[in-house]
C-alpha positions in Angstrom: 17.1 14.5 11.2 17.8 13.1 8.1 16.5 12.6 4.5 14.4 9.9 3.6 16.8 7.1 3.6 16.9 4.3 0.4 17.9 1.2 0.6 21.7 2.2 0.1 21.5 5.4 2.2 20.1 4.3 5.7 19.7 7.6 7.9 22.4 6.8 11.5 20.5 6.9 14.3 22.1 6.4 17.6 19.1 5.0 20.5 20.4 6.2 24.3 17.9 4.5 26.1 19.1 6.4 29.3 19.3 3.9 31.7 22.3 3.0 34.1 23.3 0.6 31.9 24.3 2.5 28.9 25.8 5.6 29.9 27.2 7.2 27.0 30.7 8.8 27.1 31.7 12.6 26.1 33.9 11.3 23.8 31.3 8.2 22.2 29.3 11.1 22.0 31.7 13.0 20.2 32.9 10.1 17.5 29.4 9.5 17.2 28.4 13.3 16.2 31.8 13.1 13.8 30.5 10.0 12.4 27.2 12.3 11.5 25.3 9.5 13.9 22.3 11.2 14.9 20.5 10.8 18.6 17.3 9.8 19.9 17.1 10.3 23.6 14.5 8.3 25.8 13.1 8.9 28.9 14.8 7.0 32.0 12.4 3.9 32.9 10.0 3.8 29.5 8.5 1.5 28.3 9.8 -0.5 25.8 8.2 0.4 22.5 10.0 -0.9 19.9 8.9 -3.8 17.9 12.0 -4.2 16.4 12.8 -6.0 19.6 10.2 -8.7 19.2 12.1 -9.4 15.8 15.1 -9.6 17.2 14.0 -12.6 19.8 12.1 -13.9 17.2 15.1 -14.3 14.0 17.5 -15.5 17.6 15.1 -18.4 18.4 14.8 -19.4 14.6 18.5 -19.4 14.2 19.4 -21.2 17.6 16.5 -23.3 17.0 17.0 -26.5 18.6 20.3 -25.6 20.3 22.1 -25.3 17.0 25.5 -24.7 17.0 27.7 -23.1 13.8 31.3 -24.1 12.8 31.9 -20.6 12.3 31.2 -16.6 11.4 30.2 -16.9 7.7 28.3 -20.6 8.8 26.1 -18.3 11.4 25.8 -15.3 9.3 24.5 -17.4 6.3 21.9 -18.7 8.9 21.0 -15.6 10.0 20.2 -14.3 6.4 18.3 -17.2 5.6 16.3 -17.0 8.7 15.4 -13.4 8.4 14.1 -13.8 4.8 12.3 -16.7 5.9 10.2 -14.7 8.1 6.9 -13.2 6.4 6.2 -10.2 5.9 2.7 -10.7 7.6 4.4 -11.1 10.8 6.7 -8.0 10.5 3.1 -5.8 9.5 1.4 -7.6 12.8 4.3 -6.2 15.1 4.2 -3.0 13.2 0.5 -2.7 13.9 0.1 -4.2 17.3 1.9 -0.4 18.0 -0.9 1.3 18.1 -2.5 -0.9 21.0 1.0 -1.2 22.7 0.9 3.2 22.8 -2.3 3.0 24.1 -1.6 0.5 26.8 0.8 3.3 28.1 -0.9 6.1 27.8 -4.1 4.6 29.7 -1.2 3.1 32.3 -0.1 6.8 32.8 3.6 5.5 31.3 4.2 2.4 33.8 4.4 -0.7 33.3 2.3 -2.6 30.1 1.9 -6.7 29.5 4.1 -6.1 26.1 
């Protein structure tokens, strides 16, 4: 796909999740593809495997923590930085490694429906 990316270089990968939702149009797919955007196709219904996710929700809670409110843009985005480097790295390394259970919850499920 693409080379191994560095922390300046980030490989552009493109997640079509397939649903009805998020249809994506000849012409997104073209811009994408002339913007060298790469894509990762996923089965209709799947599970959702992706801790990245769980982050998400997790840096959105810490950030609107107690119903917090910012003034403006730069205000929020200085929150959200501060908020993601706050979180350790022994949490990100739990998600990462709760994978493994997470893809065999699936598999033994036959690809329906997990608790995650």
């Amino acid at each position: 796909m693409c080379s191994r990316p560095t922390f300046f270089h980030i490989c552009k990968v493109f997640h079509n999740t397939n649903s009805r939702y998020s249809k994506t149009t000849p012409a997104s797919k073209s811009w994408l593809q002339s913007k060298q955007v790469h894509f990762l196709d996923w089965p209709v219904c799947s599970p959702d495997l992706k801790p990245i996710e769980d982050l998400w929700g997790m840096l959105a809670r810490r950030v609107y923590g107690n119903s917090t409110q910012y003034a403006n843009v730069q205000a929020l985005k200085d929150a959200m930085a501060r908020e993601w480097n706050a979180i350790p790295r022994s949490t990100i390394k739990k998600l990462v490694a709760s994978m493994l259970n997470q893809i065999f919850d699936v598999i033994s499920r036959q690809g329906q429906t997990t608790k995650h």
